[in-house]
C-alpha positions in Angstrom: -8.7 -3.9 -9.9 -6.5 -6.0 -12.6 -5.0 -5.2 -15.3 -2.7 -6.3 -18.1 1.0 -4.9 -18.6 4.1 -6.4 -21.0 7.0 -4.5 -22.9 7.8 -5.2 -26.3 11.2 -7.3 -26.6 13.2 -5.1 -29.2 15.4 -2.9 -27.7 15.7 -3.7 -24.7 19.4 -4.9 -23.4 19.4 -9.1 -22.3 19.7 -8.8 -18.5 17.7 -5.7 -17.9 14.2 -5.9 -15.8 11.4 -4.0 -16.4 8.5 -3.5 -13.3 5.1 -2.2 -13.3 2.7 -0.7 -10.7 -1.2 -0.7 -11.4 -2.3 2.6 -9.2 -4.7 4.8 -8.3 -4.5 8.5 -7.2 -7.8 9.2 -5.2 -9.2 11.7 -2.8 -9.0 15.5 -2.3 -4.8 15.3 -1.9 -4.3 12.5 -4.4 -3.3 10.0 -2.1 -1.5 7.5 -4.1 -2.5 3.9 -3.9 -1.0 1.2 -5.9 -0.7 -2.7 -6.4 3.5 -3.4 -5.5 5.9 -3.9 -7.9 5.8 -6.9 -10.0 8.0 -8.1 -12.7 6.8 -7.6 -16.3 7.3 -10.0 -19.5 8.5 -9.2 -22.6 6.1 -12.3 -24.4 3.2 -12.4 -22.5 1.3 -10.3 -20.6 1.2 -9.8 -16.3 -1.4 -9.5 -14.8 -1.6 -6.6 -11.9 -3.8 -6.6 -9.1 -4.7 -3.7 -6.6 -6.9 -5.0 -3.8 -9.9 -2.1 -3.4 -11.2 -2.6 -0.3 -7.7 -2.0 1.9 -8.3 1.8 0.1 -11.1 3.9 2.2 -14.2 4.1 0.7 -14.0 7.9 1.1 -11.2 7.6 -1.7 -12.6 5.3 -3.8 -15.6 7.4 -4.0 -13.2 10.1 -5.6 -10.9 8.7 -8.1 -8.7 11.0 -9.7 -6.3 9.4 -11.8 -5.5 5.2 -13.0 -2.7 4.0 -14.3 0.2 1.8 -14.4 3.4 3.4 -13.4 6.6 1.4 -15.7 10.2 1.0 -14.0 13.1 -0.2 -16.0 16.7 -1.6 -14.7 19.5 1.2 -14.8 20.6 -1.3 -17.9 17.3 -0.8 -19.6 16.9 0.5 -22.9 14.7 2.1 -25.0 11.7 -0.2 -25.9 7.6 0.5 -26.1 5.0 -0.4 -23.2 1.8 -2.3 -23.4 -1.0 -2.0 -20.9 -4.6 -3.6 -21.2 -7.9 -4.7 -19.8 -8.0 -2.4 -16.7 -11.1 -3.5 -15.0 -12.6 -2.8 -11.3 -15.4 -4.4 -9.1 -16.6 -4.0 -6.1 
């Protein structure tokens, strides 16, 4: 699964990091599965990657939520978020 995550470069303090997570929740007890933590651009957009096929397929055959899950510095600021082009194959 991929998708495409930035954060806009107004407001946000010089210095401070901003990190994203592409996840899925999934199964019964919305076991939380999700890509690592990869630093995000302020210009240009990452791209995320989960890797399906380390999730059972018992899971996968019950998705519950997507998303991508944003983490800023203690420096951050206030600023917007941008996600895009979520897509999944098998």
């Amino acid at each position: 699964m991929f998708a495409q995550a930035r954060f806009a470069p107004w407001g946000f303090q010089s210095g401070a990091t901003m990190l994203g997570k592409l996840y899925i929740k999934a199964g019964s007890s919305y076991t939380w599965y999700d890509s690592g933590a990869v630093q995000l651009n302020n210009n240009t957009a990452t791209q995320l990657f989960l890797n399906l096929t380390s999730i059972p397929s018992s899971a996968l055959a019950n998705i519950k939520e997507v998303g991508v899950q944003y983490i800023s510095s203690s420096n951050g600021s206030q600023t917007s978020i941008y996600v895009a082009y979520i897509t999944a194959s098998n």
